[in-house]
N, C-alpha and C positions, 0 to 999 in steps of 0.2 A: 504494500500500500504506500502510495507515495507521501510524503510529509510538505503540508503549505507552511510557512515561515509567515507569519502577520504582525502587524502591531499596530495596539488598538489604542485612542484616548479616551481617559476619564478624565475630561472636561470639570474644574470642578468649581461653584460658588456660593460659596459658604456649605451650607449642609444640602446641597442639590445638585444634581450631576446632569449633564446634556446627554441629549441619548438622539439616535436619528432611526429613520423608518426604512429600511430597504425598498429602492424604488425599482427593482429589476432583479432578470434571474429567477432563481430557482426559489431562492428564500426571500420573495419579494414579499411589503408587507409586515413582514417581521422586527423587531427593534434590536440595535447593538449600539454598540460604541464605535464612532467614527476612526478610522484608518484604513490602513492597506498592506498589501505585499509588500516585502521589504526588497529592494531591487538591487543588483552587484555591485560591489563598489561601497551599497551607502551601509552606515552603522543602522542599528536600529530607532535611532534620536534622529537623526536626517530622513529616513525612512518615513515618522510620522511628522516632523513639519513637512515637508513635500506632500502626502499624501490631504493632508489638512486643509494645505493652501490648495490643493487641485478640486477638493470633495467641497469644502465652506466657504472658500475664499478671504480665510482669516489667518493670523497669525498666531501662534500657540507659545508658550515653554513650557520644555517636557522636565518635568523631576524627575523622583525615585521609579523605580520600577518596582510595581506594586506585586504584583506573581505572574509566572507562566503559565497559562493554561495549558492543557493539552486533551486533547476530543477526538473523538472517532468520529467523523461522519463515515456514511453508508460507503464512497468515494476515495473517500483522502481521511491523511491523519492531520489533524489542525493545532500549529502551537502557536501561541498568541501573547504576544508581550503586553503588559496591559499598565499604561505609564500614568502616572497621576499627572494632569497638566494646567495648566493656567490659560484664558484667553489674554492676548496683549491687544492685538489691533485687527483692524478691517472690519468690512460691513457682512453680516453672514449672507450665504448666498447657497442655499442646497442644488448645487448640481448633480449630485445622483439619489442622493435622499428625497422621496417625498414628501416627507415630512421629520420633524426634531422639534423637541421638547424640553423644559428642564423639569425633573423629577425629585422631586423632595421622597427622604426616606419613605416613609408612610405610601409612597406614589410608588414605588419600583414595581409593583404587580400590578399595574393599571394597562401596561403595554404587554404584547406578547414576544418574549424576549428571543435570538438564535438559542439554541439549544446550546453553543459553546460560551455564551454569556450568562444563561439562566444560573446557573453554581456561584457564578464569581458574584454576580448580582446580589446576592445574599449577605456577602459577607464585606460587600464596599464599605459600609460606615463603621465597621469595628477595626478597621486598618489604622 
């Protein structure tokens, strides 16, 4: 089974995290944390401003890295960098997301999360 490489942001302000709605694809519809493939050459911290500034049209800083995920889908094996970040600049703009939200704790189960996010989703505010 092949393994995808990703890295994803948690968006965060104050006690609520941004979340976006898959607008295509297989898992259209669905809610995750904004990012992407991480491409040759870049680290994983260049991986999610690039992906960022391509998906929002915003500018990000990426901190700690919060855990690795790792998930079987049906397809692929998925590990997922999952970096606690800050908005700095730009105006948001969802180019592949149909939709993004911010989610206060109490709000996490209101979307229907990817299945490699629903786990880590649980345990965001005790980090």
């Amino acid at each position: 089974m092949k393994t995808i490489r990703v890295v994803a942001a948690v968006i965060c302000d104050g006690d609520r995290i941004f979340a976006t709605e898959r607008g295509y694809g297989e898992f259209k519809g669905k809610w995750e944390f904004p990012g992407g493939k991480i491409e040759a050459g870049e680290t994983p911290e260049e991986a999610l401003r690039r992906e960022i500034r391509e998906e929002l049209a915003i500018e990000i800083s990426v901190g700690e890295l919060i855990e690795t995920v790792e998930y079987d889908y049906p397809d692929f094996h998925l590990s997922m960098d999952c970096f606690r970040c800050e908005y700095d600049s730009g105006e948001l703009v969802l180019r592949e997301a149909s939709a993004a939200k911010w989610l206060a704790k109490d709000e996490l189960d209101s979307v229907d999360w990817l299945p490699a996010d629903r786990d880590f989703v649980a345990g965001i505010f005790h980090t």
